[in-house]
DOTITOR-543416 format. One record per residue: x, y, z of N, C-alpha, C in turn. Coordinates in steps of 0.1 Angstrom, whole numbers. Layout:
// residues N
+-------+-------+-------+-------+-------+-------+-------+-------+-------+
:  n_c1 :  n_c2 :  n_c3 : ca_c1 : ca_c2 : ca_c3 :  c_c1 :  c_c2 :  c_c3 :
+-------+-------+-------+-------+-------+-------+-------+-------+-------+
:     X :     Y :     Z :     X :     Y :     Z :     X :     Y :     Z :
...
+-------+-------+-------+-------+-------+-------+-------+-------+-------+
END
This chain:
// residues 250
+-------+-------+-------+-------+-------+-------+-------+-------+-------+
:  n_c1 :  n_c2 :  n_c3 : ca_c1 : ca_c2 : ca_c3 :  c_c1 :  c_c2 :  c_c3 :
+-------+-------+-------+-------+-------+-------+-------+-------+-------+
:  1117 :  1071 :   737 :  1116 :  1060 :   747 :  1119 :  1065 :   761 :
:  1126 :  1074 :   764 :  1129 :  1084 :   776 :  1116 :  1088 :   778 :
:  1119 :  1091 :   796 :  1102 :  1092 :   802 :  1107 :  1107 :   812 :
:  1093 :  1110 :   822 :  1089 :  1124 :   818 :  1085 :  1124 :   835 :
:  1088 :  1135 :   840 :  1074 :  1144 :   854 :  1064 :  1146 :   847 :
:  1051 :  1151 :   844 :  1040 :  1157 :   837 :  1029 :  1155 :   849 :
:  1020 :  1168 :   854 :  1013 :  1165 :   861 :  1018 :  1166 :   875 :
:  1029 :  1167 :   878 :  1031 :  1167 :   889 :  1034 :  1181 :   896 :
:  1047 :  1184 :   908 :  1043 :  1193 :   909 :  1057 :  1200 :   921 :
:  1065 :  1206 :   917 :  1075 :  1214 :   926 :  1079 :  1208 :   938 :
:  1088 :  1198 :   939 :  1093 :  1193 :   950 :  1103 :  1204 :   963 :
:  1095 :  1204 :   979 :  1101 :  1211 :   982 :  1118 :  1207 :   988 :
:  1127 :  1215 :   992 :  1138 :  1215 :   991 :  1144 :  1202 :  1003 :
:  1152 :  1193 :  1000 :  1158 :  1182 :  1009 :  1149 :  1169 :  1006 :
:  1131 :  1176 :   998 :  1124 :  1161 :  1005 :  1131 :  1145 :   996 :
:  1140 :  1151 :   986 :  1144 :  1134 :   978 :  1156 :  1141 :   974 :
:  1171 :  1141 :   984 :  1179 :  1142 :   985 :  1194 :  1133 :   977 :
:  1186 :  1121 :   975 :  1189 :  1112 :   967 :  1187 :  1113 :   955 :
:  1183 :  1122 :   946 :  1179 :  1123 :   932 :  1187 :  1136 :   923 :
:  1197 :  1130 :   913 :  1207 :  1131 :   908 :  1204 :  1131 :   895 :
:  1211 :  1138 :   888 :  1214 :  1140 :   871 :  1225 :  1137 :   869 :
:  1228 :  1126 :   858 :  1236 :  1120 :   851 :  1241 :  1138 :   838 :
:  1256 :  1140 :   839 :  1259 :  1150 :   830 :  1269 :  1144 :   824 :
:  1265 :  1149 :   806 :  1276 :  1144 :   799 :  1286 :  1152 :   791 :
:  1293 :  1148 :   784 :  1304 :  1149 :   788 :  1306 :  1166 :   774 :
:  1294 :  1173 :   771 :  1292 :  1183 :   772 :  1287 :  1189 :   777 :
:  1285 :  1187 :   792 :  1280 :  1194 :   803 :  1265 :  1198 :   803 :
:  1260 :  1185 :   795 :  1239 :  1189 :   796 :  1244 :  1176 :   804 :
:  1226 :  1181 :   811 :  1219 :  1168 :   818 :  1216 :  1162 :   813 :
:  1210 :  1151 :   813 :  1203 :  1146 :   802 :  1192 :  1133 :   810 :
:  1199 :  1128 :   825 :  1192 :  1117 :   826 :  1189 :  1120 :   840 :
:  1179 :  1112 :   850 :  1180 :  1113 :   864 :  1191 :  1100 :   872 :
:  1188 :  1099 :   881 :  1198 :  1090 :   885 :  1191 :  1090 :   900 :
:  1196 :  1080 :   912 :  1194 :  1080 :   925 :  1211 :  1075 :   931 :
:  1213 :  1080 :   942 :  1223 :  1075 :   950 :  1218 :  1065 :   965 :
:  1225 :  1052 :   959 :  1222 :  1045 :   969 :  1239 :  1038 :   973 :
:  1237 :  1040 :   990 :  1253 :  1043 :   998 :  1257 :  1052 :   996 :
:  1275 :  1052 :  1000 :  1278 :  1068 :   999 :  1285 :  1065 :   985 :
:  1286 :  1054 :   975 :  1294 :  1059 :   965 :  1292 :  1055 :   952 :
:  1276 :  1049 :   953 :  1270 :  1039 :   940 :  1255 :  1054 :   934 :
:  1252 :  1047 :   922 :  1242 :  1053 :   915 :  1236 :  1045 :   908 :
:  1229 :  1041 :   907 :  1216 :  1039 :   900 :  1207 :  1046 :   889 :
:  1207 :  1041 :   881 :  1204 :  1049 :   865 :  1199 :  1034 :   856 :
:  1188 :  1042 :   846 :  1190 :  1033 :   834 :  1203 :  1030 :   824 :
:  1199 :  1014 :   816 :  1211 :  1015 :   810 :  1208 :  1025 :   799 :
:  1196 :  1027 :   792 :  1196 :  1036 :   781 :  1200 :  1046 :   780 :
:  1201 :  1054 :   795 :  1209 :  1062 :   795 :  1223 :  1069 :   788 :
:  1231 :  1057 :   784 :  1243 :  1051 :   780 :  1240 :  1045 :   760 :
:  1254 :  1048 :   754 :  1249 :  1046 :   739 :  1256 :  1032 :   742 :
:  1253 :  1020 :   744 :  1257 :  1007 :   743 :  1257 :  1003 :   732 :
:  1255 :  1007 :   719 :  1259 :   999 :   708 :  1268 :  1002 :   704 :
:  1278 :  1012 :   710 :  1291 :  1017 :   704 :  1305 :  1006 :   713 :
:  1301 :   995 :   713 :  1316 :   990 :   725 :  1313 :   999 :   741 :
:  1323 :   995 :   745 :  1328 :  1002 :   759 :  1322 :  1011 :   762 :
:  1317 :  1015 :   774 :  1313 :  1031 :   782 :  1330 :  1032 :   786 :
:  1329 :  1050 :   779 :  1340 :  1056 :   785 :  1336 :  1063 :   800 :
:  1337 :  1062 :   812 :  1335 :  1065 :   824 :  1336 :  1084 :   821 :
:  1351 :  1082 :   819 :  1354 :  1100 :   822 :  1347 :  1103 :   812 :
:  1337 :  1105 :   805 :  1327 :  1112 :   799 :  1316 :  1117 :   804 :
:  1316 :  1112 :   813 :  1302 :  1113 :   826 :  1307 :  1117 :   838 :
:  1295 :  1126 :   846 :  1296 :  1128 :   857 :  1280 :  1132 :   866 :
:  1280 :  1131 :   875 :  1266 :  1128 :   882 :  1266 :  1139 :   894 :
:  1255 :  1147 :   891 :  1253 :  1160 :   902 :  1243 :  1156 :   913 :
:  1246 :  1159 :   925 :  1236 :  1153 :   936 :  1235 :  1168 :   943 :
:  1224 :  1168 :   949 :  1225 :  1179 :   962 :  1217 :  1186 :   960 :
:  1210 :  1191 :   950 :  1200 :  1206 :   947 :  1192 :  1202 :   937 :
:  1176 :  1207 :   945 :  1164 :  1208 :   935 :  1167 :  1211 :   922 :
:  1175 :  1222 :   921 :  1177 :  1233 :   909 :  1184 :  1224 :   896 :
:  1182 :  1225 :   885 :  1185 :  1218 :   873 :  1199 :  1223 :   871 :
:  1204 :  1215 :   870 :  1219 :  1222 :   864 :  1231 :  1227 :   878 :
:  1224 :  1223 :   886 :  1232 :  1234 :   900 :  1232 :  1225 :   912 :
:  1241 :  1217 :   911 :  1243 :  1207 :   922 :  1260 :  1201 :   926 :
:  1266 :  1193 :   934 :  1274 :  1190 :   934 :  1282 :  1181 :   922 :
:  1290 :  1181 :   915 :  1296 :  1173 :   906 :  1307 :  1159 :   915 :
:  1303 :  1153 :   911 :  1311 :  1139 :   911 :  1318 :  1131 :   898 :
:  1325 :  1126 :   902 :  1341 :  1122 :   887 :  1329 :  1107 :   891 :
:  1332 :  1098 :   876 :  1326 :  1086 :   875 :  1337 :  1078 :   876 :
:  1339 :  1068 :   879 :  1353 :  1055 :   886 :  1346 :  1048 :   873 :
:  1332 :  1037 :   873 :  1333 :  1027 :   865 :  1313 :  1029 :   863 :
:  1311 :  1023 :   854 :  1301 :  1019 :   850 :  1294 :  1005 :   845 :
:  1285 :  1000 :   851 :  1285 :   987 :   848 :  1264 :   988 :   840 :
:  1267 :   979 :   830 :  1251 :   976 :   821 :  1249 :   961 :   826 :
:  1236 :   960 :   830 :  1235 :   949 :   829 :  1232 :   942 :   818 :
:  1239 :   927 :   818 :  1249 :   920 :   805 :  1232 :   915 :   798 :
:  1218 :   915 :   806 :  1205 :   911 :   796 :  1201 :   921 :   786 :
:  1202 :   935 :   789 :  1199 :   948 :   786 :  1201 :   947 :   769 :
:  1197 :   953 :   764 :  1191 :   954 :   750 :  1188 :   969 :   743 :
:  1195 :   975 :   740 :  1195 :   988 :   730 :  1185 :   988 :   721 :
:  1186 :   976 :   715 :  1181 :   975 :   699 :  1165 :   973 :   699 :
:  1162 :   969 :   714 :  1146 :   965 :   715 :  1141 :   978 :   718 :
:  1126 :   980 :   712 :  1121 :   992 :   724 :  1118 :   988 :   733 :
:  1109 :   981 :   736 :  1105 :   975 :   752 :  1112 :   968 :   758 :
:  1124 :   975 :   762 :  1137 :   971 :   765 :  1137 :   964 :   780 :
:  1145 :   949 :   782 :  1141 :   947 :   800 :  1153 :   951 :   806 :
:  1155 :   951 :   818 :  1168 :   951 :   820 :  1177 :   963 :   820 :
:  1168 :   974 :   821 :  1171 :   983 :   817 :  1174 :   991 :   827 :
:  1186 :   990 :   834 :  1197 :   991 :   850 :  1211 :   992 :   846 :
:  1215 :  1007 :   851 :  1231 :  1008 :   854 :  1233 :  1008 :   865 :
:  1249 :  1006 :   868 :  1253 :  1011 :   883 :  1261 :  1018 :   883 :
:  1266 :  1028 :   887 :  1278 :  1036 :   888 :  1285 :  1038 :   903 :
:  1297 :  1040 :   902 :  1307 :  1040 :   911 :  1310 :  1050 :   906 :
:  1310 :  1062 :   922 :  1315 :  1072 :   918 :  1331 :  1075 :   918 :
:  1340 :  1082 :   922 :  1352 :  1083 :   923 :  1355 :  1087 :   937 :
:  1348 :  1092 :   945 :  1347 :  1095 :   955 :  1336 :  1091 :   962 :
:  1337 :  1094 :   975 :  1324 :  1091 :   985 :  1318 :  1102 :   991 :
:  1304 :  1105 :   989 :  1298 :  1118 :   992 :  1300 :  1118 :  1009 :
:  1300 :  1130 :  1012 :  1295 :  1134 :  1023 :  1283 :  1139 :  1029 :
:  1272 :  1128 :  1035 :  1259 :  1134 :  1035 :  1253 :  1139 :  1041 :
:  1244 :  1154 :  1039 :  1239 :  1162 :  1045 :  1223 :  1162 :  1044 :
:  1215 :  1173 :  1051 :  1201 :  1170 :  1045 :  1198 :  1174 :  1031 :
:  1208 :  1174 :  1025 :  1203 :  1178 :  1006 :  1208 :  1170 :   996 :
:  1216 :  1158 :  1006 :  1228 :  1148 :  1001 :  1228 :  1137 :  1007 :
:  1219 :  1129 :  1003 :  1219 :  1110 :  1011 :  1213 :  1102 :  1004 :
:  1218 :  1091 :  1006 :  1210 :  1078 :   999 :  1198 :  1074 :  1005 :
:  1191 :  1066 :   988 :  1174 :  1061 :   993 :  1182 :  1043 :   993 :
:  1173 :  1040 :  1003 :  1178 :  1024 :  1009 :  1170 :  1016 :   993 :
:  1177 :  1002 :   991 :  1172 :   995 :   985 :  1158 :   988 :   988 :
:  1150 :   978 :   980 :  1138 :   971 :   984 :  1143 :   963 :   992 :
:  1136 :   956 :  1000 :  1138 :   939 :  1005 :  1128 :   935 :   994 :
:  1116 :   936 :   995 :  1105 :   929 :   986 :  1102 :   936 :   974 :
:  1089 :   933 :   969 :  1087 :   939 :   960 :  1075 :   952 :   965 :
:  1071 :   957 :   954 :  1062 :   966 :   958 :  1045 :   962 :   955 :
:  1032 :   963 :   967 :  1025 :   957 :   959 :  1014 :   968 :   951 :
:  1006 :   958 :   941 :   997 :   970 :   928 :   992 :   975 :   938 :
:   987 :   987 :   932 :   980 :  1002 :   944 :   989 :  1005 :   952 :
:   999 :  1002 :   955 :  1006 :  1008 :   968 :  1010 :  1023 :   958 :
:  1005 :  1034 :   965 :  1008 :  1043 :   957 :  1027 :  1052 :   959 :
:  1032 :  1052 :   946 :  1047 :  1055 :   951 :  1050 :  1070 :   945 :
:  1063 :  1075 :   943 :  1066 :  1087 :   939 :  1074 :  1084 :   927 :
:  1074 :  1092 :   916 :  1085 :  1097 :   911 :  1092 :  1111 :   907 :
:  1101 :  1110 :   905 :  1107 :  1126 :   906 :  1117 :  1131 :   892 :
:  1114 :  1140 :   887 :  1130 :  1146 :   881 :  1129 :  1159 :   872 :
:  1135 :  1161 :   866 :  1138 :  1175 :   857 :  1134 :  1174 :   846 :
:  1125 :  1167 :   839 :  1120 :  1161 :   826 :  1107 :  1171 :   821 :
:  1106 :  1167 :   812 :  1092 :  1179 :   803 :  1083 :  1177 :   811 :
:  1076 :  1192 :   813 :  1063 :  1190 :   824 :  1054 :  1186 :   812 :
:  1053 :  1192 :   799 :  1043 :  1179 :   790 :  1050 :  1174 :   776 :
:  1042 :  1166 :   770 :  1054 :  1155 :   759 :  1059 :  1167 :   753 :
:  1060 :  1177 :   750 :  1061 :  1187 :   738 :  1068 :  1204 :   743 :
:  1071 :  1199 :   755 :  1070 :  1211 :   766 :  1087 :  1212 :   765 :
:  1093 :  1216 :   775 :  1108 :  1223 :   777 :  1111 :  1221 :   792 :
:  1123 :  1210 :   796 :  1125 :  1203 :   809 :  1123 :  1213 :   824 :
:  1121 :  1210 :   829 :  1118 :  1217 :   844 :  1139 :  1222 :   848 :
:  1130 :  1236 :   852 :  1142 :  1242 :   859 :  1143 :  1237 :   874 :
:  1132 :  1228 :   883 :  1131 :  1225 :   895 :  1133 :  1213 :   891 :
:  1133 :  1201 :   905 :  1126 :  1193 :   908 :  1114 :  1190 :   909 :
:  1110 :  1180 :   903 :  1092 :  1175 :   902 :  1089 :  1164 :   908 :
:  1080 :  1165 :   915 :  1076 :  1150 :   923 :  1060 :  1149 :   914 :
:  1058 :  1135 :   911 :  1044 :  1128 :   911 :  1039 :  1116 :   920 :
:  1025 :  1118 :   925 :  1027 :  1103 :   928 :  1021 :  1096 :   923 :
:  1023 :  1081 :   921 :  1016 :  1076 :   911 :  1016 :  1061 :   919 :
:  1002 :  1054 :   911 :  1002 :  1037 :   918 :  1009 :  1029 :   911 :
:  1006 :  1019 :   918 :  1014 :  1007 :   908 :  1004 :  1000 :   897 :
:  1007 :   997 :   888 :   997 :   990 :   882 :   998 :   976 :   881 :
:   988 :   966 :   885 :   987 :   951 :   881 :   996 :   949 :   870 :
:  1000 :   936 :   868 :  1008 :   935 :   853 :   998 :   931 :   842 :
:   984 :   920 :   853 :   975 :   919 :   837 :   969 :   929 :   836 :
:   968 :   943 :   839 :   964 :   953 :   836 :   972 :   959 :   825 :
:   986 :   960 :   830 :   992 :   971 :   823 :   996 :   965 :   810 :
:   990 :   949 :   805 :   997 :   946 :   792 :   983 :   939 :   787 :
:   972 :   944 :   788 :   958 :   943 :   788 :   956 :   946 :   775 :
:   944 :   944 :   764 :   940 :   947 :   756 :   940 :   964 :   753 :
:   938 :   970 :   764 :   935 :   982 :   769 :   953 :   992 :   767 :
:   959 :   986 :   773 :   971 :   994 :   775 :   984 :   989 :   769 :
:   991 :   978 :   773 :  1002 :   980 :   763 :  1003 :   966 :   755 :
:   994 :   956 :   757 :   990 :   945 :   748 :  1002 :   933 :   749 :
:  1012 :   933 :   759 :  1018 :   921 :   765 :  1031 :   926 :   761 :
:  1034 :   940 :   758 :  1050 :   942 :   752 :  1056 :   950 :   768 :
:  1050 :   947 :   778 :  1055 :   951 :   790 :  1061 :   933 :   797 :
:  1074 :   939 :   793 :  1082 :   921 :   803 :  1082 :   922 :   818 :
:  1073 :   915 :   824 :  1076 :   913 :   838 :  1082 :   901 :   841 :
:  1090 :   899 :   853 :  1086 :   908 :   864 :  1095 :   915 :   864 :
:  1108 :   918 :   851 :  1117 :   929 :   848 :  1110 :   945 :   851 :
:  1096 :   942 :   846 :  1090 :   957 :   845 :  1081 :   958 :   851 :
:  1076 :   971 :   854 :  1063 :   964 :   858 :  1057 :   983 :   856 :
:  1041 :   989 :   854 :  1035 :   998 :   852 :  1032 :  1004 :   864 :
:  1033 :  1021 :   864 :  1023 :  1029 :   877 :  1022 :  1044 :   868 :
:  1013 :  1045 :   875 :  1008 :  1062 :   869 :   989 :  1056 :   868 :
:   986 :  1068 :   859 :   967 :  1065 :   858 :   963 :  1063 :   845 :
:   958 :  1057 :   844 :   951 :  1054 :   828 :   944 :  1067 :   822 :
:   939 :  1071 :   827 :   938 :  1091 :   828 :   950 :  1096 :   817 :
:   957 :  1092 :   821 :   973 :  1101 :   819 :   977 :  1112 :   829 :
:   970 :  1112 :   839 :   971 :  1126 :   847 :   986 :  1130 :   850 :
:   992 :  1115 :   855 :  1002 :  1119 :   860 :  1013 :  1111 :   857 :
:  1029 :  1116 :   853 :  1033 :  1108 :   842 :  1049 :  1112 :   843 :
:  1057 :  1102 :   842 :  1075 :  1106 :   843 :  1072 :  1112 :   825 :
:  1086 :  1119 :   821 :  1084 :  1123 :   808 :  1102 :  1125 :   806 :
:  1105 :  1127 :   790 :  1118 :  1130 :   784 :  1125 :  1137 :   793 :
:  1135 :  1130 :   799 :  1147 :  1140 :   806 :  1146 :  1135 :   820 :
:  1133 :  1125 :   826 :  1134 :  1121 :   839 :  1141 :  1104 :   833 :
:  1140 :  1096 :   825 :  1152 :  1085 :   825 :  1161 :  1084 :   834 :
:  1157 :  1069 :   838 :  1166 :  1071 :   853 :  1168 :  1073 :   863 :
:  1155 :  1082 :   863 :  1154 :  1086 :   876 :  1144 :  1077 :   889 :
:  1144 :  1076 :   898 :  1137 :  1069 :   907 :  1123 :  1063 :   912 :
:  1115 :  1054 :   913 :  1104 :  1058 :   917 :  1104 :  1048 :   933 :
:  1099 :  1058 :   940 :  1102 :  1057 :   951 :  1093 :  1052 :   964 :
:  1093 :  1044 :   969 :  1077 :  1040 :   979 :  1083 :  1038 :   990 :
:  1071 :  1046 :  1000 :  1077 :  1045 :  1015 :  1069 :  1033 :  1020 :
:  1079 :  1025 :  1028 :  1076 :  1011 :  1037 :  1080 :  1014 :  1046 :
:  1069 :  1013 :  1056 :  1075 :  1009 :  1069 :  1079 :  1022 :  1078 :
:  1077 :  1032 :  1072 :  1086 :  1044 :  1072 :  1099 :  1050 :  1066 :
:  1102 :  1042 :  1056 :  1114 :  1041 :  1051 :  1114 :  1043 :  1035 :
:  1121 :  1050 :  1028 :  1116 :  1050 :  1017 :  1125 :  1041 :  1007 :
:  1125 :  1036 :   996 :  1129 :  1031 :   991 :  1127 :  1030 :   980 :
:  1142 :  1024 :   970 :  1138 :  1022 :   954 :  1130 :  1011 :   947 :
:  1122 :  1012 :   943 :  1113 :  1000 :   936 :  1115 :  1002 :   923 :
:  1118 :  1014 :   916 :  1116 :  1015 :   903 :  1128 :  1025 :   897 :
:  1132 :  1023 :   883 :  1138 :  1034 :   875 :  1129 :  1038 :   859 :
:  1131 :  1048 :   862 :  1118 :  1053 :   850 :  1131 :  1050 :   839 :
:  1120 :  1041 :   830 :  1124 :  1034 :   818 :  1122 :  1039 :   802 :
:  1108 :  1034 :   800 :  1106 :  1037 :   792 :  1084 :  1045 :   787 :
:  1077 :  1044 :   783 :  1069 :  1050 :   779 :  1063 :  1052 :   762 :
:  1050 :  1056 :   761 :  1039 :  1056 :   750 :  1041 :  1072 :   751 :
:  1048 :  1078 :   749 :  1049 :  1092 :   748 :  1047 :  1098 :   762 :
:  1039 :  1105 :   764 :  1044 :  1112 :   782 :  1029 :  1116 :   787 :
:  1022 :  1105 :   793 :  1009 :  1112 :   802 :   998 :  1108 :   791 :
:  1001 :  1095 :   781 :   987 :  1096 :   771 :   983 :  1085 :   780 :
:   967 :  1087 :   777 :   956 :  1082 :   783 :   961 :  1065 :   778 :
:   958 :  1058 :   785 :   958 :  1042 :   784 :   971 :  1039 :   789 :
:   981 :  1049 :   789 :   997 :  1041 :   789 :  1001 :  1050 :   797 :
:  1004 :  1043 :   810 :  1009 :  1045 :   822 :  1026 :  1042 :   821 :
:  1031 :  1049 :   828 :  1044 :  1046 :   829 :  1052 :  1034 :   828 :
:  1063 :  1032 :   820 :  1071 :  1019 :   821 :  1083 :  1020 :   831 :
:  1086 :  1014 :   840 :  1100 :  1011 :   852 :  1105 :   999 :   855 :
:  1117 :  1001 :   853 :  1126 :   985 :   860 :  1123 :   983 :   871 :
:  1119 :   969 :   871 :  1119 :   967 :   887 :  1129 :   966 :   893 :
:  1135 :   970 :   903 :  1148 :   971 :   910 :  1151 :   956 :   918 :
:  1137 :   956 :   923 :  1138 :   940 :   932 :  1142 :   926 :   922 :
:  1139 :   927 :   912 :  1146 :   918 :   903 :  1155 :   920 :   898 :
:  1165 :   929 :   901 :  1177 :   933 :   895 :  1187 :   930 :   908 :
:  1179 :   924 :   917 :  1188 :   923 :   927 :  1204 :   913 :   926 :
:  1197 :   898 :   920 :  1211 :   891 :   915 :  1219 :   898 :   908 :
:  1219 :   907 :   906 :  1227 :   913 :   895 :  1237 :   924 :   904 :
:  1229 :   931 :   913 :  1230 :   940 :   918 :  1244 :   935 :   930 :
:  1238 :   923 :   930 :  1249 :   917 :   943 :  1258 :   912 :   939 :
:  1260 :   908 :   926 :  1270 :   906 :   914 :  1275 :   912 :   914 :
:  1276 :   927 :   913 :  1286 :   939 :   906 :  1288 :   944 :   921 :
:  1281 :   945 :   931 :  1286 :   954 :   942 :  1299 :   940 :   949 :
:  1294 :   930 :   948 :  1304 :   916 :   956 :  1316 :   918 :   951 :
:  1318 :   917 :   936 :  1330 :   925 :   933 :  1341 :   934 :   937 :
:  1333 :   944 :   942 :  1339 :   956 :   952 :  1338 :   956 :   962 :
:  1339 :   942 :   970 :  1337 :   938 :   983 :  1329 :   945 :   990 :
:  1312 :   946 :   989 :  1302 :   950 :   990 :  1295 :   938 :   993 :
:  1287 :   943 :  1001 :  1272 :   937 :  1004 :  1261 :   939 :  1003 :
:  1250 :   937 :   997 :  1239 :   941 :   994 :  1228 :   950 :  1007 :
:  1234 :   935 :  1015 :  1225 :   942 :  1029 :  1232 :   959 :  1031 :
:  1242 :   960 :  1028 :  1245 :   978 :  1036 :  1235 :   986 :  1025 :
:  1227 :   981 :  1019 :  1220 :   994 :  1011 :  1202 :   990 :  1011 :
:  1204 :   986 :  1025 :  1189 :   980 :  1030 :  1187 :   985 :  1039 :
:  1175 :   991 :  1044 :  1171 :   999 :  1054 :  1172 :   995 :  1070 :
+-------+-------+-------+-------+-------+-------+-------+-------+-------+
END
């Protein structure tokens, strides 16, 4: 159910400074993540074993800063929040958004800063990015770099069309990008990680790579949470911590 880079291609150094690996608590990577502000993260929930009770926080920790797999800044995790729709037990899971609070507040440089939230949504064809350290193909062995693809959006009556995933894509929780091709495709080990589209000049989170039909097969284009619909939620858990939504808007 974890999704993949495939097809893509050596991101160079600073260009998505915001793109993070979730490390657990035997010191693999395992997931991608984005930093948005100086002290929140953004990840899937599947990331996370939620059918066991409670997330233990100190079991996790989240590296920012460096292309390189495995070789970046470590950050202590404060709290973890799932959102309460989110669903383990389904595969075509909706809802599928964490947030983390780190323990600290980064200090940002050009290898270390947050990607601003949406105001809107994104529309089909706008073509966006995604990025992470996942199998360059389904069967392959995770990238020692960072990987960028770019990929479009796809229609929703497209992406749950006779053709591709037959209506088991929930929108407007989710929504499809990549090519019916397969050319170009998130894969195992990028979960959670970002997809990203510049507005305006600005770049921003539209998407978390979710879930997937194995990695780059022809007909089934990538599955991602929409982020712009996670927004009630998002202003839920940050209000809490005397937070605003607007400070993580461009």
């Amino acid at each position: 159910m974890g999704s993949r880079v495939v097809g893509g291609k050596v991101s160079s150094n600073h260009s998505w400074p915001w793109v993070g690996q979730l490390i657990n608590y035997k010191d693999v990577a395992y997931c991608g993540c984005a930093l948005i502000g100086d002290e929140y993260v953004v990840t899937a929930a599947h990331c996370f074993p939620t059918n066991f009770g409670g997330i233990d926080a100190s079991f996790y920790k989240v590296m920012l800063g460096s292309n390189v797999n495995g070789n970046g800044t470590l950050f202590e995790v404060s709290s973890i929040s799932i959102h309460p729709f989110y669903s383990a037990n389904k595969r075509s899971s909706q809802y599928d958004i964490a947030l983390i609070k780190l323990a600290k507040k980064v200090n940002r440089t050009k290898s270390l800063n947050a990607i601003c939230l949406n105001r809107l949504p994104v529309l089909p064809y706008h073509v966006c990015v995604v990025a992470g350290w996942g199998r360059t193909r389904e069967t392959g062995a995770a990238s020692t770099e960072l990987r960028e693809a770019f990929i479009p959006i796809v229609p929703n009556e497209i992406c749950n069309d006779f053709m591709h995933y037959r209506g088991r894509v929930h929108t407007p929780s989710s929504f499809c990008a990549g090519y019916s091709d397969g050319s170009f495709d998130a894969c195992k080990g990028d979960s959670g990680g970002p997809v990203m589209c510049q507005i305006n000049g600005f770049w921003e989170l539209h998407g978390i790579v979710s879930w997937g039909e194995g990695c780059a097969r022809r007909g089934y284009p990538g599955v991602y949470t929409h982020v712009y619909h996670m927004k009630g939620w998002l202003m839920l858990e940050l209000g809490k911590q005397g937070k605003t939504i607007d400070e993580f808007y461009s």
